[in-house]
C-alpha positions as MATLAB code, in Angstrom:
seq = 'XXXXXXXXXXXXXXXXXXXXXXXXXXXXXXXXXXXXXXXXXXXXXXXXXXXXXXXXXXXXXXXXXXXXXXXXXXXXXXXX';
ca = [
    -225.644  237.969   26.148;
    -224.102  240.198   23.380;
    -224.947  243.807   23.552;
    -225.461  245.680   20.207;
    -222.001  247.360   20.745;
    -220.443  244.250   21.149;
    -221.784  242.677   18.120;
    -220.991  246.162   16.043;
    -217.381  245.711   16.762;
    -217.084  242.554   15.891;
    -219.010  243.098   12.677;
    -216.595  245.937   11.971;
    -213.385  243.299   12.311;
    -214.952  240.652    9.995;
    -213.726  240.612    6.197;
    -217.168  240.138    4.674;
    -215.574  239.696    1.512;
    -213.431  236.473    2.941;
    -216.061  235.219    4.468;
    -218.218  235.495    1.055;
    -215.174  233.836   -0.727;
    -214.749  230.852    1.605;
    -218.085  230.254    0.928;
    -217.121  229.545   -2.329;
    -218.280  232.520   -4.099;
    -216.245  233.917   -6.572;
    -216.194  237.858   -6.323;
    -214.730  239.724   -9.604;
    -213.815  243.438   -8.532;
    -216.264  246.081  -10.539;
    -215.875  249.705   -9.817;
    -216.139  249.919   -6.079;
    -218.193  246.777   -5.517;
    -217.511  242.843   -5.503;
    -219.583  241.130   -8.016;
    -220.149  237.229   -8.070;
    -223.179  234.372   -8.552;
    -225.454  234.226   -5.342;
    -225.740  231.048   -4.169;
    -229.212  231.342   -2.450;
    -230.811  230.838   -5.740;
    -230.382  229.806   -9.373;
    -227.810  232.136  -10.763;
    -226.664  232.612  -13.717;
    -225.023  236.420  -14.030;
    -223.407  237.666  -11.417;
    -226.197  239.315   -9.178;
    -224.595  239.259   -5.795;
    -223.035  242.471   -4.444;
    -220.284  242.873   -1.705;
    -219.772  245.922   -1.107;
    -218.018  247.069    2.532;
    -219.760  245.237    5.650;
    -222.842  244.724    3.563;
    -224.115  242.741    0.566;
    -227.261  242.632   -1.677;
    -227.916  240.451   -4.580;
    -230.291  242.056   -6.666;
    -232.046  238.650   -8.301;
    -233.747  237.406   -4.941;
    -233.146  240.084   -3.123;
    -231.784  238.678    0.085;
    -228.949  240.731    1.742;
    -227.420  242.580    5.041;
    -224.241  241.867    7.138;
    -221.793  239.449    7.631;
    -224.080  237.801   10.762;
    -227.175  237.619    7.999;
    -224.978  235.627    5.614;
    -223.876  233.176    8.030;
    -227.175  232.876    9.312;
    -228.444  232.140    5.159;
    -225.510  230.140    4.434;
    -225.045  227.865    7.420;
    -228.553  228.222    8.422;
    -227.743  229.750   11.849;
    -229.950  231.481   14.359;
    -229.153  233.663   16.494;
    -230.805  234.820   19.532;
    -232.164  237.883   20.202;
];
């Protein structure tokens, strides 16, 4: 069992940003934010947000940390 400390750090050593790219999302700098299509629903602009350990896309409004992406995007679960 992972305690919350445990999962923090690792959190904290992930690239979100990578992790976002090799999911094939393309992520165009703009001001201090990564900007790129989301692909959790029909996209057209760029709506998704990376910005840090976190990201937000402001069409469908899904968003959080590296662990809810993988969870969205490989359809993961993870125990509490």
């Amino acid at each position: 069992m992972n305690t919350r400390s445990e999962l923090d750090d690792l959190k904290s050593r992930i690239d979100l940003a990578a992790v976002v790219r090799h999911s094939g999302v393309d992520l165009k700098a703009v001001g201090k934010n990564l900007l790129g299509l989301c692909p959790f629903h029909e996209d057209q602009t760029p709506s998704l947000s990376v910005n840090g350990p976190l990201w937000n896309c402001f069409g469908c409004s899904a968003g959080g940390d590296v662990l809810r992406w993988l969870q969205l995007k490989e359809k993961l679960e993870f125990s509490k």
